[in-house]
N, C-alpha and C positions, 0 to 999 in steps of 0.2 A: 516725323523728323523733317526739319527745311534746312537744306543746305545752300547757303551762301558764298559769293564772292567779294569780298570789298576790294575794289580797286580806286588809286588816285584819279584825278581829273587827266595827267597826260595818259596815262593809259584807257581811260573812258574816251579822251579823242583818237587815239591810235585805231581803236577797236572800231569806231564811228568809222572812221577813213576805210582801215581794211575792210570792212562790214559791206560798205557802198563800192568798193572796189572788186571784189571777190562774189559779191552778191550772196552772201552767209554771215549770218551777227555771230553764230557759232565759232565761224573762223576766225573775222574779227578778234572774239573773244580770246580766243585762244594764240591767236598769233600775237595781239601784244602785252600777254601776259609774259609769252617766250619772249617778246622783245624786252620785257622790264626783266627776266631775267640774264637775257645776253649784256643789258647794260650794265647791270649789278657785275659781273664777270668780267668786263672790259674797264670797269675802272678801279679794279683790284689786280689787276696783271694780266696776262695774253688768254683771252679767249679762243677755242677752239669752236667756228661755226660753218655752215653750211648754206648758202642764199641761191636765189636762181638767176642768173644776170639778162641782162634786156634781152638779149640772142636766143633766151631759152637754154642755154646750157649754166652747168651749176659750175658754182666756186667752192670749193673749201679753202678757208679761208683760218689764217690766227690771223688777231688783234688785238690793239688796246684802244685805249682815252687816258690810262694810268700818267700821269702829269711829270712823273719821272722820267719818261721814256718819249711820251709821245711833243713834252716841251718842246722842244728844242725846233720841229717843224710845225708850229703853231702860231699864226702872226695874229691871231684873237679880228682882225679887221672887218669878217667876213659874215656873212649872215648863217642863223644853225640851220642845220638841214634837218632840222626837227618842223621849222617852216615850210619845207619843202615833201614834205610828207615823209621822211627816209632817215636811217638812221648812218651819221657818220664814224668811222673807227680808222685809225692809222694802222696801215699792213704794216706786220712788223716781218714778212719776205720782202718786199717791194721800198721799204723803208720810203711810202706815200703815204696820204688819207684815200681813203677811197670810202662811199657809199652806196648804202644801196635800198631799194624802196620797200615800205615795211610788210607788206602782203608776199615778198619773194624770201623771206626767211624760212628756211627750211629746220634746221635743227642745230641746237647749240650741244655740247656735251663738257 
């Protein structure tokens, strides 16, 4: 029996990035499959997730991208931070966008 994964091209680059980053295709792999499910979560209403921030200490974190919510502070002008290797979410404590890089995602639930 072969078991497979099909994943899209962004998450074939996410995995590429954390792969060279992490120095593991495993983790890679697995970290931006958890990213394509934190974003599935975040554009359906407040995610509950977990990341490591630059300093080495962790964030727990709720978020969105849901367009109801996170409109209103969104001026569209600015380049995605999908460019920038990370993925962005508007805190909905902080009522900011904050991001963060995608090899420091710890766990969504």
């Amino acid at each position: 029996m072969i078991n497979a994964i099909v994943i899209n091209n962004s998450t074939a680059n996410r995995a590429n990035v954390i792969a060279v980053r992490t120095q593991s295709t495993e983790m890679g792999v697995m970290k931006a499959m958890l990213i394509d499910t934190l974003k599935v979560k975040l554009a359906n209403g407040i995610a509950h997730f977990i990341f490591k921030k630059k300093d080495g200490s962790y964030r727990e974190a709720w978020g969105t991208t849901q367009t109801n919510i996170a409109n209103a502070k969104t001026n569209g002008r600015g380049i995605s931070r999908e460019a920038y290797k990370t993925t962005a979410y508007f805190d909905v404590e902080c009522g900011a966008w904050r991001s963060f890089r995608w090899e420091n995602l710890v766990q969504v639930f």
